[in-house]
N, C-alpha and C positions, 0 to 999 in steps of 0.2 A: 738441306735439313730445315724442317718447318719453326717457326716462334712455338714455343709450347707454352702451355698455362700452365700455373701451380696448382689447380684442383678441375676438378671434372663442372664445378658450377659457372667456371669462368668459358666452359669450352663451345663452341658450336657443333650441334650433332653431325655438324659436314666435316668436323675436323681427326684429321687421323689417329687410327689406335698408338700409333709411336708418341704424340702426344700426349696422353696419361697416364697420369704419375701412378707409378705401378712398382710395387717391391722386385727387388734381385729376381731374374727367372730361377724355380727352382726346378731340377730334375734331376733323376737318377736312372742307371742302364738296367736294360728287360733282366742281369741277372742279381740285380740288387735285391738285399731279403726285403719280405714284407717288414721286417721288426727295423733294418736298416731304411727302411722308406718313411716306415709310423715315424721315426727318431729326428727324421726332417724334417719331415712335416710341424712336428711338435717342434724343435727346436727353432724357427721358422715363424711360429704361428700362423703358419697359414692352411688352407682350406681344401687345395689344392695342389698336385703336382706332377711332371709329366715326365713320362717313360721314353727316353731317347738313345737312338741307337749309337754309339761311342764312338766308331768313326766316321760317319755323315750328321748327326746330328739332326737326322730328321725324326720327327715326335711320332712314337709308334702306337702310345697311350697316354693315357690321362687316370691318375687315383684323386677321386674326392673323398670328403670325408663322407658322404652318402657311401661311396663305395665301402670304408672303414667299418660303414657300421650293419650293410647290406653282407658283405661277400668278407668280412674278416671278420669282428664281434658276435655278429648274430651266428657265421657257417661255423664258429670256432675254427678257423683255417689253420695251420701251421705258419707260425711267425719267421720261419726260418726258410721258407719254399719261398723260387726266384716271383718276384712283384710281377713279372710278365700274367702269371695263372691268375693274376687278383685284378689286372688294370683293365680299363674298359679301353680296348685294342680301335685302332680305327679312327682317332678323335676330330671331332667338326674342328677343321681348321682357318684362320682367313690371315690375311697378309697384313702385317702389322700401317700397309697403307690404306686396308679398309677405313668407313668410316667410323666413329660413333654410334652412328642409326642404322648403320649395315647390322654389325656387332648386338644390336638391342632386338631389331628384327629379328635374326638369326635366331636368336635366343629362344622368343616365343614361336618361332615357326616351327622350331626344331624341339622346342621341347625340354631343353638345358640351361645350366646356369654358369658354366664356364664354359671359353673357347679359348682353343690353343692358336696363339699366336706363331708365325711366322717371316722371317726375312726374305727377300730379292729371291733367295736361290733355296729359300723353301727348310731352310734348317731352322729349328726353334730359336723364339724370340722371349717367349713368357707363356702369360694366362689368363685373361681379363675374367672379369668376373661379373654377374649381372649386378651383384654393391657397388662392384667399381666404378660401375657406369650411372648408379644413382645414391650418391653422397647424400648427405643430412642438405635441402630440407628434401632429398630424393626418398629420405627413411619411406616416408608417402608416396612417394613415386613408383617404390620399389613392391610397395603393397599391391599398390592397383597394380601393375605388371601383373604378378602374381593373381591377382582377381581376373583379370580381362583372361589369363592363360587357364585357368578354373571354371572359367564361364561355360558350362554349357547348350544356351541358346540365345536366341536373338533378347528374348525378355531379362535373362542374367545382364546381357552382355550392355542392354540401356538402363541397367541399375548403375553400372559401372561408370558408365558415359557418365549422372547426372553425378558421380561422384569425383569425376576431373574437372566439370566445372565449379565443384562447389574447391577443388584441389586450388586451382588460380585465385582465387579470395586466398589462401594461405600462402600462397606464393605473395600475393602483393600484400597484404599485411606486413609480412618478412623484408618486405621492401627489397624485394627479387628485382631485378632489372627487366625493362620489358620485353626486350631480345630475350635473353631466357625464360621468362613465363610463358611467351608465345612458341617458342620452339621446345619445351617441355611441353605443351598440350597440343602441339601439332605429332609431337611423335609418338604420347600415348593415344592421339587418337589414332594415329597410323597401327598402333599395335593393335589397334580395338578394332578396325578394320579389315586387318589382316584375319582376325581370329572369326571377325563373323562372314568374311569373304571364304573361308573355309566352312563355315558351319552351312551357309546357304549349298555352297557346291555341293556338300555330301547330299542333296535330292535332287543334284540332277547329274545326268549324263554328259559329260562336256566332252568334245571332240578332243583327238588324242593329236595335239599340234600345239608349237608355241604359242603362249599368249602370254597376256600379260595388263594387269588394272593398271589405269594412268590417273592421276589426278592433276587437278590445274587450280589457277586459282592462290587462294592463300594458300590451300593445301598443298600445293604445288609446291608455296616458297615456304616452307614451312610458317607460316604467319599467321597463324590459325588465331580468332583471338573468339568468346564464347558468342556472337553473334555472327554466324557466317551459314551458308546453306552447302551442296552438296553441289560440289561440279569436279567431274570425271569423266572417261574412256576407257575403250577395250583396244587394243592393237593385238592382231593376231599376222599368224603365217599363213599365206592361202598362194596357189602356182596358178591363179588368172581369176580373172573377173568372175567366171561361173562359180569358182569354187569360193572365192568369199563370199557371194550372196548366198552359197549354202553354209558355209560355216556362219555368219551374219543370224542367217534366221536357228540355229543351233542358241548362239549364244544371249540372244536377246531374250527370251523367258530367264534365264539367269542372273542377267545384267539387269532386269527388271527387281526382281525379286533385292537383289540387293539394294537398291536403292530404297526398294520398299522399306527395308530392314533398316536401314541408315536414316532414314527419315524418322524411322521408332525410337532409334539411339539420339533423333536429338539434333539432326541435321534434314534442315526440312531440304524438299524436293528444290530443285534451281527452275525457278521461276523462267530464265530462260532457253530450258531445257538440252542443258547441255550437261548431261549424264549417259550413262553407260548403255542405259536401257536405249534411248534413242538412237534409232538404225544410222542418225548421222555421222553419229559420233563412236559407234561400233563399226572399226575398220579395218581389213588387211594392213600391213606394213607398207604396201605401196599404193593402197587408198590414202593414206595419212600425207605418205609425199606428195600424193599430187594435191590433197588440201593446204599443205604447207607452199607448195610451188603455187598454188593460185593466188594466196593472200600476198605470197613476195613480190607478183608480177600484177597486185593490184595496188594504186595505189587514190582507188574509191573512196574518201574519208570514213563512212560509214562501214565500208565493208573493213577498212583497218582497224577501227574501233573494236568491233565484233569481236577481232582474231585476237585481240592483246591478249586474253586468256589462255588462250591453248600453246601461248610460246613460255606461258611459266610449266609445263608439262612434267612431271615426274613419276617413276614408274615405283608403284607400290607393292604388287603381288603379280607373281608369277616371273616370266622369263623376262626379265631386268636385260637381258643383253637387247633385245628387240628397241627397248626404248632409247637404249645408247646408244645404238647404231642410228636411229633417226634423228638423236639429239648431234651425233656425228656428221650424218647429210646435212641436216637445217644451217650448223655452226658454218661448216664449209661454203655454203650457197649465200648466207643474209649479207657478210659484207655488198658481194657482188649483184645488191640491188640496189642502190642506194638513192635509188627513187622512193621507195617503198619505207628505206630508214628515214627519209624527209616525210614522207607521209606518215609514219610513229610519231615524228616530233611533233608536227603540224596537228598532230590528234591532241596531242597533250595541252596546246594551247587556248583549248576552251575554257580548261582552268583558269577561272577568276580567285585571285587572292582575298581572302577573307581580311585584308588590311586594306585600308583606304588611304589617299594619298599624303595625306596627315599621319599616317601611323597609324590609326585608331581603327579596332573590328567593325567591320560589314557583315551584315546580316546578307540573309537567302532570304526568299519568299516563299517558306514553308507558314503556312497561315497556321500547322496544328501546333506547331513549335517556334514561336515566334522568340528572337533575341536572340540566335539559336546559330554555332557554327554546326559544318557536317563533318567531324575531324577523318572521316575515312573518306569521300569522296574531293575535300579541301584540303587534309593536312596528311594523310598519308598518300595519297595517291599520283603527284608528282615525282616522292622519292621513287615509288617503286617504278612507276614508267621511265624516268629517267635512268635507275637501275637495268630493268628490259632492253632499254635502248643501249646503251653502252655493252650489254652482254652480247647481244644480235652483233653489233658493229666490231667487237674486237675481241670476240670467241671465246667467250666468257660460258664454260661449260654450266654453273655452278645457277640455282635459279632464285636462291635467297636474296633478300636485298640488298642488305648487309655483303655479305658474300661477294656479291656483282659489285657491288661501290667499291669493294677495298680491291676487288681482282683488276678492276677496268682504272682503277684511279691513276697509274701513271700513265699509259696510252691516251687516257681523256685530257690529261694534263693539271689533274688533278693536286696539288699539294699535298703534306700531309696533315697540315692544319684544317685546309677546308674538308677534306674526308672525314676529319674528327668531330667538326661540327657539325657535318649533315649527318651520322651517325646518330649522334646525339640528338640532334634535333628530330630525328625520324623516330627515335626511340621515346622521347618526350612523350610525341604524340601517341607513340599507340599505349604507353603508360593510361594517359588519360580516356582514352579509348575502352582500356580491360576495366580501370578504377568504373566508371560510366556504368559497363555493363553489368559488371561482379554488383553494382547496386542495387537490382534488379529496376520494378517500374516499368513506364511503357514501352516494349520491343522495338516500336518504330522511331524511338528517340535513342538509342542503344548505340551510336556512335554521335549523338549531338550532345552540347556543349554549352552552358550557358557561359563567356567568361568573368560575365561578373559575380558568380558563385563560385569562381573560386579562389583559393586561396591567393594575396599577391603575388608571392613566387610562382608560382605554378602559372597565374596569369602574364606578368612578365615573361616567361621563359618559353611560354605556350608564343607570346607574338615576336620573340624572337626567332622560334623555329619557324615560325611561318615565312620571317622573312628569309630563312635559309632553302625555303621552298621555292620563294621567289628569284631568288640569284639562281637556283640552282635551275629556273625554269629556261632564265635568260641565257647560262650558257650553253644549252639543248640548244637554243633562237642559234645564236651563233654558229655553233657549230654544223647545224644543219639546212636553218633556213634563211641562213646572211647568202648575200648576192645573188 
């Protein structure tokens, strides 16, 4: 049985629906009156409630109060006719082990604002609701949902966009934690992608076979913070080589246009063109293995550096089993390289610490930004490599950073004091990161750092996490490139 929060803002979107805190399930059987249903409901106060059969206990429907006021108020229905004639029969259901972000997806994909929960063996669990999944300060959260699911077109849909990042300034005003501000704008932007990766489909013709959008990247770990560009994949089903280069050239006017799209919203093109549109990166399910079998059997410096991207991989729209099954091959194979895990660490060590042997911050030789740390290529970017690496190494399904560090921590050998401090400290940093860019100013300074503007605590605390960069670099050394 998982640790649970006490509220939905404490949660991570990878953590299970059994975790939120959610009222008594209510239901009643398909021959209960409508007037006996209204009376639960009401006495209840709830919104929701679901029609289950007496002895399996599996959910045969769902009455909302939409339904109350659609098909009883408005039809004048008979109060005393069984609630089976009034429920909406058939209800979208998911496994009370889904996640958070499954649950929110769903929601906009489908079109709904409750799903019915389920246990092990499929008998009802409850009824999550899309409030339940965004609490005050989600009141905002739950709007934009709402906006991004009304959006009509790509122009709607990048009004929307510049209104999540004006949303993170309110989140960090709030003095929101920076693991949840970033993973609250990593998932409305996944919903804002979902909506306009459907808006672009409907003009075109797409082959009739599994597929499925990938992203990588922050978006990958959900780490989205407002300066970030657009990197993703298509993974599809194709029975040999001929037939993915015909479905390939099917899907790339598609995968084009979207990023087109995405770029409008706010997320510029990836400079080093690894998106959907490119035929590289547009690939059967067993093109993908054999790019993942080349990176594990290479261990090229440069050509490892490349890869670290595409192993933060998560699948956003369409057939979601496709990504899992390769996220299942890769898990299974990367222990058994471990040349190639010495070549991840060995990447990582070009990182030079922004502390000098005194204690005191070292600058870069950025001449436009001079004084200047680069907190996302200095101060975040060993947690999350260190995180990648311990995930590859001890099958760490999960691609968050967070996530990975607290999954991998006793196999690494981890404590649970120093797990609490590299948390902290990785979350310091991207704090200062979002404060940075929510500032607005020049774009190309958007993750740099003066430390002596800022405040002493923050400055302090900033070169303490740094040094927890540092130990955390040395025990990768250790464990990978000692003897």
């Amino acid at each position: 049985m998982p640790v649970c929060a006490t509220s939905v803002d404490s949660l991570s979107p990878f953590a299970a629906l059994q975790c939120l805190p959610r009222d008594a399930a209510l239901a009643v059987p398909p021959s209960a009156s409508v007037r006996a249903t209204l009376a639960r409901l009401d006495a209840a106060m709830a919104d929701a409630i679901a029609v289950c059969d007496p002895a399996s206990g599996v959910p045969l429907g769902i009455v909302t109060l939409r339904d109350v006021l659609r098909r009883i108020a408005l039809a004048a229905a008979d109060l005393d006719a069984p609630v089976a004639g009034m429920m909406t029969a058939a209800p979208i259901c998911l496994p009370t082990s889904a996640t958070l972000h499954q649950a929110s997806v769903l929601m906009v994909r489908r079109g709904v604002r409750h799903l019915v929960l389920t246990d092990g063996d499929g008998r009802y669990a409850g009824i999550v609701s899309q409030a339940d999944l965004y609490q005050p300060p989600g009141a905002r959260a739950s709007a934009l949902v709402a906006a991004i699911r009304a959006a009509p077109d790509v122009p709607a849909l990048a009004a929307v966009a510049a209104e999540i990042r004006a949303f993170a300034g309110v989140l960090l005003a709030g003095r929101v934690g920076a693991q949840t501000i970033c993973q609250r704008i990593s998932a409305l932007n996944d919903l804002l992608t979902l909506q306009l990766v459907e808006r672009v489909a409907e003009g075109f013709e797409l082959p009739y076979v599994p597929w499925c959008w990938l992203v990588f990247g922050s978006e990958g770990r959900l780490e989205q913070t407002l300066a970030t560009d657009q990197d993703n994949g298509i993974v599809f089903q194709a029975a040999s080589a001929a037939e993915a280069d015909t479905l390939r050239a099917v899907f790339l006017p598609f995968a084009r246009a979207v990023n087109a799209a995405l770029d409008t919203c706010g997320f510029p093109l990836c400079k080093g063109g690894i998106m959907a549109g490119n035929p590289a990166w547009c690939l059967s399910l067993d093109e993908w293995r054999g790019a993942f079998a080349g990176w594990l059997a290479s261990a090229e410096p440069q050509a490892v550096l490349n890869s670290t991207i595409f192993f933060d991989f998560r699948p956003l729209y369409g057939q979601e089993a496709l990504a899992e099954e390769l996220r299942a091959w890769l898990l299974a194979r990367a222990p058994e390289h471990p040349i190639f895990l010495r070549a991840l660490a060995d990447s990582t060590m070009n990182w030079e610490s922004p502390l000098n042997w005194w204690q005191g911050f070292r600058y870069d030789d950025d001449k436009a930004h001079p004084h200047t740390i680069d907190l996302k290529r200095h101060g975040a970017r060993p947690f999350v490599d260190a995180a990648r690496i311990y995930a590859l190494a001890h099958g760490v399904p999960g691609t968050n950073t967070v996530e990975r560090l607290s999954a991998a921590a006793a196999p690494a050998g981890l404590q649970a004091h120093e797990l609490a401090a590299l948390i902290d400290a990785f979350q310091h940093i991207q704090r200062l990161r979002l404060e940075r860019q929510t500032g607005g100013g020049d774009a190309e300074a958007a993750n740099r750092v003066d430390p002596d503007r800022l405040h002493e605590l923050d400055r302090l605390i900033l070169k303490e996490s740094l040094k927890q960069a540092r130990g955390l670099q040395q025990r990768l050394a250790r464990a990978y490139l000692a003897g």
